[in-house]
C-alpha positions as CSV (number, residue, x, y, z in Angstrom):
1,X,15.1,49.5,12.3
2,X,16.2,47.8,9.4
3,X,17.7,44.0,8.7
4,X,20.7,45.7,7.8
5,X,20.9,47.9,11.1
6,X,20.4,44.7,12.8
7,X,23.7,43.2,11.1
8,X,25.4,45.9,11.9
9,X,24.5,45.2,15.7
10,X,25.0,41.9,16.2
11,X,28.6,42.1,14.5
12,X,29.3,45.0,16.5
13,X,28.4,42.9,19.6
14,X,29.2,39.5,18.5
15,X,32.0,39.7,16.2
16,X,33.5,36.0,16.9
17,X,29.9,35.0,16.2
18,X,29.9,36.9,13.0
19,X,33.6,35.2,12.0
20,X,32.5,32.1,12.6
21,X,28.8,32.5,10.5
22,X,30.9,33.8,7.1
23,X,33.6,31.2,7.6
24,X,30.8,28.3,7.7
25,X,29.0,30.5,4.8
26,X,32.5,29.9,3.1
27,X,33.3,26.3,3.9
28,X,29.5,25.5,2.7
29,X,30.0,27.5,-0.1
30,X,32.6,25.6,-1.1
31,X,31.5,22.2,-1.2
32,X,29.6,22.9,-4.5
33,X,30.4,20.5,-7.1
34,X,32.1,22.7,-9.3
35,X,34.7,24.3,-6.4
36,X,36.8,21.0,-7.1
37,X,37.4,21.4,-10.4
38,X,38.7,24.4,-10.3
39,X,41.4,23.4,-7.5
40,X,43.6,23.0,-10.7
41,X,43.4,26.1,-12.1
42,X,43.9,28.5,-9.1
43,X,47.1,26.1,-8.5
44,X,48.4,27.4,-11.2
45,X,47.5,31.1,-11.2
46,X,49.2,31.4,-8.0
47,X,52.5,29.5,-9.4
48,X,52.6,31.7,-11.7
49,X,54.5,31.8,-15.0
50,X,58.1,32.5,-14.9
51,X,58.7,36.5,-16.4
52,X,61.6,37.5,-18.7
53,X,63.5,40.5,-18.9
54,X,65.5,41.6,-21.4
């Protein structure tokens, strides 16, 4: 059995488990120095710019 057939398993059994591990993974993942910085820039991505027809 593989590590990957193991995965498979314990999401299959555990799947609040397996939510909670990739949303700490996230919130960790997040807390890199450079995540902050960009804050700003997805901001304005999902504003968006104004389009014009015509």
């Amino acid at each position: 059995m593989t590590f990957l057939d193991n995965i498979e398993q314990i999401i299959t059994l555990y799947p609040l488990a397996a939510f909670g591990a990739v949303f700490l993974a996230g919130v960790i993942s997040s807390a890199s120095p450079c995540v902050p910085a960009t804050i700003p820039l997805v901001l304005v991505l999902w504003a968006g710019t104004p389009t014009v027809t015509g």
